[in-house]
C-alpha positions in Angstrom: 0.0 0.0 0.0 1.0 3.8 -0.5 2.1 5.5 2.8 3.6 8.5 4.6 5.9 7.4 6.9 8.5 9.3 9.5 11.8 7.2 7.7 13.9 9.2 10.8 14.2 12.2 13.0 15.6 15.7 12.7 14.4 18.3 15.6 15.8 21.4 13.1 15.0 20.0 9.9 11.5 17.7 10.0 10.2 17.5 7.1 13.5 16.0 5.6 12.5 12.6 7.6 9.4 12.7 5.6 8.7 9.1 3.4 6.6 8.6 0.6 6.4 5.2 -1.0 4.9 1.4 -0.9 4.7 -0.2 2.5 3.6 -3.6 3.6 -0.5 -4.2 3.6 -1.3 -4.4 7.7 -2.5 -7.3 9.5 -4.9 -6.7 12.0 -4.8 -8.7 15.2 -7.5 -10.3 17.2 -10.1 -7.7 18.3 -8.8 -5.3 15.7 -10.1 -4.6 12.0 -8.9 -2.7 9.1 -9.8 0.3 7.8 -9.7 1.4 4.0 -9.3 5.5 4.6 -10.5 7.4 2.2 -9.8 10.6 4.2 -7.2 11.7 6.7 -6.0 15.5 8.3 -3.0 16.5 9.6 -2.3 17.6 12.7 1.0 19.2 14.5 1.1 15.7 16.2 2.5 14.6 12.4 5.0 17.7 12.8 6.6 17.2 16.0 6.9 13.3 15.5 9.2 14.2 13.0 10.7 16.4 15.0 11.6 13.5 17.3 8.6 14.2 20.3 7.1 11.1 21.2 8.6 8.8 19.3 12.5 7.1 19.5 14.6 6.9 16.6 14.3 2.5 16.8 10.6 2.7 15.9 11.2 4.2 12.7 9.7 4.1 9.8 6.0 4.5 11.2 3.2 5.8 9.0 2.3 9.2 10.3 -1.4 10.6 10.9 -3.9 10.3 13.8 -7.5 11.2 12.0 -9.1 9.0 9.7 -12.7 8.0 7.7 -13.1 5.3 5.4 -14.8 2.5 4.8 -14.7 -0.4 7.1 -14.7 -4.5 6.1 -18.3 -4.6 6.4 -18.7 -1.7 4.1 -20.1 0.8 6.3 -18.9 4.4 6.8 -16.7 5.2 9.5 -14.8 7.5 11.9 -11.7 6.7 13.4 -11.1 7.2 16.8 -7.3 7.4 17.2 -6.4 7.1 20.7 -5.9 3.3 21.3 -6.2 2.9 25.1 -8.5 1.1 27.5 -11.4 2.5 29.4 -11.4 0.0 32.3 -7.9 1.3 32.9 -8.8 4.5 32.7 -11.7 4.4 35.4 -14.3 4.9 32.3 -12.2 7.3 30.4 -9.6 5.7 28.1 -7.8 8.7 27.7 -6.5 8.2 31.2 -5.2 4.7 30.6 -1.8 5.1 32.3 -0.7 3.1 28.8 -2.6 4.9 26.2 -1.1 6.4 22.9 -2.3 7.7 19.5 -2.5 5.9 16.2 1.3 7.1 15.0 3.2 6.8 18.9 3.1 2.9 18.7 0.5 1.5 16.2 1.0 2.8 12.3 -1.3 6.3 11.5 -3.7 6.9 8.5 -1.8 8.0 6.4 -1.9 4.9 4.1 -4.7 3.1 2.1 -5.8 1.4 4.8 -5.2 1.2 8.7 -5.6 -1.2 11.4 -7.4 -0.3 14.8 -9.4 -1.8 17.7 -13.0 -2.4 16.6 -14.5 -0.1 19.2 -12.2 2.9 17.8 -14.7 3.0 14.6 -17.2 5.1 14.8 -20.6 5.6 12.5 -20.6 8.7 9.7 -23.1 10.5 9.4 -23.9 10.5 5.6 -24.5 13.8 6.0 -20.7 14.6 6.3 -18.5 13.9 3.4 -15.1 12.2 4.2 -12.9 15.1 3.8 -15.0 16.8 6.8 -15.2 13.8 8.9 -11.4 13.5 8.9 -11.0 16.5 10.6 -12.8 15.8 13.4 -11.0 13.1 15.6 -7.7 15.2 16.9 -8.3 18.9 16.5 -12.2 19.3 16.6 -12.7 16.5 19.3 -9.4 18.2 21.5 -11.4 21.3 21.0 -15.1 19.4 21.9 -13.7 18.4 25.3 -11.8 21.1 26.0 -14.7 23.5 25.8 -17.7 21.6 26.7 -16.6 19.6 29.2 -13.2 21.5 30.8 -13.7 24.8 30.8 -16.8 25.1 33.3 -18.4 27.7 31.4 -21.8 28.1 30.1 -23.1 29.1 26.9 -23.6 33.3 27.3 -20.0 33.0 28.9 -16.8 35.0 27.5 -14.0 32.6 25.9 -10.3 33.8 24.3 -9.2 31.7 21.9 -5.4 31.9 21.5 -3.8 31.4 18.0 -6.3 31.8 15.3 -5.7 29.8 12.6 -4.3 26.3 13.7 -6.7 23.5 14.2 -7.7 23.0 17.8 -8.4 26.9 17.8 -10.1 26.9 14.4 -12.8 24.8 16.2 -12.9 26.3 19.2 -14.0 29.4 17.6 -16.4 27.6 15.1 -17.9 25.5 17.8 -18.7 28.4 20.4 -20.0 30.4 18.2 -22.6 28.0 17.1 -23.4 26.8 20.1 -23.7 30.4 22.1 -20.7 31.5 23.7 -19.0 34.6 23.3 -16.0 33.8 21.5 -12.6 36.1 21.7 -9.6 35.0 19.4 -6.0 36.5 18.8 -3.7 35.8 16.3 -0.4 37.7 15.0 -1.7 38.0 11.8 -4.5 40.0 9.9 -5.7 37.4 7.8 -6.7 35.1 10.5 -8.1 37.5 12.6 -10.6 38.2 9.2 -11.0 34.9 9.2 -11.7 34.3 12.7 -14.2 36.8 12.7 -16.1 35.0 9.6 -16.1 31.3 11.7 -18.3 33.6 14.0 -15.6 34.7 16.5 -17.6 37.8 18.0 -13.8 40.3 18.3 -10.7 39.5 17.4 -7.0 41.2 18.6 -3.7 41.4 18.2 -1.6 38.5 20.1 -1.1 39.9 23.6 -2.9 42.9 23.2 -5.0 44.3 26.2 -8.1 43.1 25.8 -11.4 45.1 26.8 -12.4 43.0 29.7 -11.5 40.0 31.3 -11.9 36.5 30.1 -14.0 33.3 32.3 -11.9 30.9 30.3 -8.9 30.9 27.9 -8.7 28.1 25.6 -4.5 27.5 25.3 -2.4 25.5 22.5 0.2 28.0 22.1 2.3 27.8 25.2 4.8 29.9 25.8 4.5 33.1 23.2 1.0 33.5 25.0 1.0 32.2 28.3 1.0 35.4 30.3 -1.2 36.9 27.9 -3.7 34.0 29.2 -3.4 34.5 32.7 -3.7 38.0 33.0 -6.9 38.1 30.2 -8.7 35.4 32.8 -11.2 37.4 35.6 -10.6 36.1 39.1 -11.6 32.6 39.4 -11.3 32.0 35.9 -9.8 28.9 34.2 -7.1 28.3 31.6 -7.7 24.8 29.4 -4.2 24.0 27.9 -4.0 20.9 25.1 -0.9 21.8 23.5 2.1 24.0 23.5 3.5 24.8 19.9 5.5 28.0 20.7 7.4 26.0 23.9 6.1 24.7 27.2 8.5 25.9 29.6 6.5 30.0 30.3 7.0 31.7 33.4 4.5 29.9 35.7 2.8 32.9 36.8 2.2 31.4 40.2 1.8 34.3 42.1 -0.6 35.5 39.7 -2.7 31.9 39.9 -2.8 31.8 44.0 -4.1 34.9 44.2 -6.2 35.4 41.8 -7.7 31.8 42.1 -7.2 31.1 39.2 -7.1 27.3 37.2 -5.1 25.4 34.8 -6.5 22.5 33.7 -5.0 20.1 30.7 -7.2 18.0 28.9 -5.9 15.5 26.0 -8.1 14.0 22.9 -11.2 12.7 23.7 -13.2 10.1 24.6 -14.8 7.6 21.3 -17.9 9.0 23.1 -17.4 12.5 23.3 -16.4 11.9 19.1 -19.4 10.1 18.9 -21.2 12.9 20.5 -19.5 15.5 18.1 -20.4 13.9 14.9 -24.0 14.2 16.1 -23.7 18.0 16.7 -22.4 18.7 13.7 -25.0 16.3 11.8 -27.7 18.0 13.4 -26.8 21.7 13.4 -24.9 21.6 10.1 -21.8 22.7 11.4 -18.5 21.5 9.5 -14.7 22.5 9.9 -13.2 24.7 7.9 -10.8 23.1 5.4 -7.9 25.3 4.2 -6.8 22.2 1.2 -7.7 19.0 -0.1 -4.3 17.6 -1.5 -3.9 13.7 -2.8 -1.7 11.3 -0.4 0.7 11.3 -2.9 1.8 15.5 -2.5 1.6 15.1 1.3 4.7 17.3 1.8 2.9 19.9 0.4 0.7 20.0 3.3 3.2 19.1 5.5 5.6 22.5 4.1 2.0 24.8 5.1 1.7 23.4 8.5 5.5 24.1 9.2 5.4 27.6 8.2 2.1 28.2 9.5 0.3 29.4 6.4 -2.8 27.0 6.5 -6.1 28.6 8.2 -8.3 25.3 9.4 -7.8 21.9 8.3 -5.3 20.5 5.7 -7.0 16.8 4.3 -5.0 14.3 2.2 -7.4 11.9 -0.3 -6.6 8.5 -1.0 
């Protein structure tokens, strides 16, 4: 089968790691089935495993991508669910399994013709989403899902800053809260995004780090360190920060001071549950939400897409077709 594979590891110079070619078809063990993918999004996960993060140099090659739909060996139309972990471990929740990873850390990703995974990772497409859009939903938009509807504590009617504009977790953050009520804030550095922002339904956009006109009941975080302070001193007392990623570093100041006194909460949050991405492709069915794709390229010019992410040029999701 075609596949994009990490064929090794260079932290300064990532995408030079990056494999296109023929790898062996996948067996799928007891309790697992196969996949054929007819859709699958990249992610920064895809980035940084390049860069080395996550991964060790003897696991190499591995096919890259977490997010996947396809067609399943019964013929039905599926979502993949890509973190491979176990509930029961988990206390309910197997994105607390002490041993849980994501398709790509252990198990080979989606990007290839077809993928192996646990049976209870597949999950039922709506027909009204085409594959392209369900593909995008299992990493960024279900991070996103969770981080806002069931982390943040806040209520629909309640204020919410977005940080970073543009990249996919915060793409649906926006587009989520606004269609579902909240009063959506977003920064980025750049113009562009903030237009686009606004367009998703964001209700004000600013300048990265620039004082905002009141303060915040939650920030939504996947920057890290370029915004951190930004985010704790945007939050009102009380308030909560909801961290899932840290692309610009995750060593900030800690801010403590600020956090004791102020009361204020940092809570991280990881993926989701195949529930929660069960839930979300029934939002979006009903309300006819979908993510915002920025390109739909063929498997085959994957390091096309891969390039956009690197230099942060895409504005929502970047989708690779089988």
């Amino acid at each position: 089968m075609f596949a994009v594979t990490a064929a090794r590891i260079d932290a300064q110079d990532p995408l030079s790691g990056l494999q296109l070619g023929e790898r062996p078809d996948p067996v799928a063990p007891d309790g697992w089935t196969t996949v054929t993918v007819k859709a699958a999004a990249l992610n920064h996960h895809d980035l940084w495993t390049l860069k080395g993060v996550g991964v060790r140099a003897e696991q190499l090659p591995l096919v890259l991508g977490c997010d996947a739909a396809g067609i399943d060996e019964d013929g039905n139309e599926v979502v993949v669910h890509a973190v491979i972990g176990d509930p029961d471990r988990g206390h309910g929740d197997e994105t607390l399994d002490p041993k849980r990873s994501l398709l790509s850390e252990v198990h080979d990703g989606t990007f290839a013709e077809q993928v192996v995974v646990p049976r209870r990772n597949l999950v039922p497409k709506p027909a009204s989403l085409s594959f392209e859009e369900a593909a995008c939903l299992p990493t960024a938009w279900l991070t996103a899902y969770r981080m806002l509807f069931d982390k943040s504590g806040v209520k629909p009617g309640g204020t919410v800053l977005v940080q970073g504009a543009g990249g996919g977790v915060a793409t649906a953050l926006i587009a989520l809260g606004a269609a579902t009520g909240y009063r959506i804030w977003a920064t980025s550095r750049s113009e562009a995004k903030r237009k686009r922002a606004l367009e998703l339904g964001a209700d004000a956009v600013f300048e990265s780090g620039a004082r905002l006109p009141g303060k915040v009941d939650a920030v939504m975080e996947t920057v890290g360190a370029a915004t951190w302070a930004h985010s704790t001193r945007a939050l009102r007392p009380g308030g909560r920060i909801v961290i899932s990623g840290a692309t610009s570093g995750d060593a900030p100041p800690a801010e403590l001071t600020r956090t004791f006194f102020l009361q204020l909460q940092v809570v991280g949050t990881t993926m989701g549950t195949r529930g929660q991405l069960a839930a979300l492709l029934s939002l979006l069915d009903t309300t006819g939400l979908r993510p915002p794709i920025d390109r739909v390229l063929p498997l085959a010019d994957a390091r096309e897409g891969f390039a956009a992410m690197a230099a942060g040029e895409q504005f929502g999701k970047i989708v690779f077709t089988m």
